[in-house]
VOLOKE-83246 format. One record per residue (C-alpha): x, y, z; residue number from 1. Coordinates in steps of 0.02 Angstrom, whole numbers, always signed. Layout:
// residues N
ATOM X Y Z NUM
...
// end
This chain:
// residues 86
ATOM -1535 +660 +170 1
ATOM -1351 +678 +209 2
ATOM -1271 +854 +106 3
ATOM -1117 +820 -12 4
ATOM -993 +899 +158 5
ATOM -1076 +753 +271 6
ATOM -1041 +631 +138 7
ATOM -880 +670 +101 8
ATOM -824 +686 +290 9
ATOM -882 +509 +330 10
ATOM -800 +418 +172 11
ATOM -643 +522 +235 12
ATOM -683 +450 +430 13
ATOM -700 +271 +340 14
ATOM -536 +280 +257 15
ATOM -452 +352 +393 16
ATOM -503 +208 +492 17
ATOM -461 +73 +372 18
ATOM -294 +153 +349 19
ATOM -232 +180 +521 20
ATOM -304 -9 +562 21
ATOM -162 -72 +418 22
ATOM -19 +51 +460 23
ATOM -60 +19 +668 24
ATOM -83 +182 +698 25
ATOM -219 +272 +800 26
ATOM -325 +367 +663 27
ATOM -275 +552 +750 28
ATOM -101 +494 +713 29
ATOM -121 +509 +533 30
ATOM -160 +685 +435 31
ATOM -252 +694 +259 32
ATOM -96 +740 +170 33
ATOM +24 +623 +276 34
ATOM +107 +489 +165 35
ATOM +77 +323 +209 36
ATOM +258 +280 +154 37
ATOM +360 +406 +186 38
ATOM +278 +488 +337 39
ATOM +216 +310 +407 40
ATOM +331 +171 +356 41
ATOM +197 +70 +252 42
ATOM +270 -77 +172 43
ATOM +188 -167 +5 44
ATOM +89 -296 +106 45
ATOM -1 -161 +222 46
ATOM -53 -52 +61 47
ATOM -105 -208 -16 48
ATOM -226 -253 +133 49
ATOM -274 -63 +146 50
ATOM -332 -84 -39 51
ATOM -434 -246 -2 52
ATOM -502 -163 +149 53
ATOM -557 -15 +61 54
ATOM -655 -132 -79 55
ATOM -752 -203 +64 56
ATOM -781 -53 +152 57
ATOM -841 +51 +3 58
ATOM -924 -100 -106 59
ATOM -790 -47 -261 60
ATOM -642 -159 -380 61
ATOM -487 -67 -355 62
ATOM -356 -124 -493 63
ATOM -187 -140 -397 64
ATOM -149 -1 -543 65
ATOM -216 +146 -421 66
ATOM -105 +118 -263 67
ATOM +44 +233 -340 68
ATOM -93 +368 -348 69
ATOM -148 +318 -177 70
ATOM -15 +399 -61 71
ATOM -126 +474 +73 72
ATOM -300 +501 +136 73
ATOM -347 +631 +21 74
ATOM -292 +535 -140 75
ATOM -364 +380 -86 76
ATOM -524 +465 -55 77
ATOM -527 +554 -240 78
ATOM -489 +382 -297 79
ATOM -631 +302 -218 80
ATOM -744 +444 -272 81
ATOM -689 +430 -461 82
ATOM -737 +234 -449 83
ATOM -902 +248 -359 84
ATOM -968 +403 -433 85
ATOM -968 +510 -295 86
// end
């Protein structure tokens, strides 16, 4: 069984991914705490497939609500966690 550290590192991997896939950017491009529109240029339409990506990925409903908490990897990832129960 995988510890709460493993966990965590491979949702943050998995987002990571997903991210730098919509922003076309290689993942070690992109920092935790980088802002995906201010540090990366992202436009409405990328965040919006970034969002749809993310439900697949992760199995979750994201209301649209959440993307102006989910600026970067880290916030995305404590979003995720609040939905899923992580």
């Amino acid at each position: 069984m995988q510890d709460t550290h493993d966990l965590a590192h491979d949702r943050i991997t998995r987002i990571t991914r997903i991210v730098s896939d919509h922003l076309e950017i290689e993942p070690d491009e992109i920092a935790p705490g980088d802002r995906f529109v201010e540090d990366h240029g992202a436009d409405s339409l990328a965040l919006i497939g970034v969002l749809a990506a993310l439900e697949a990925e992760f199995k979750v409903g994201i209301d649209q609500s959440e993307l102006p908490r989910m600026t970067d990897i880290s916030s995305v990832d404590r979003v995720i966690a609040e939905i899923s129960g992580w």
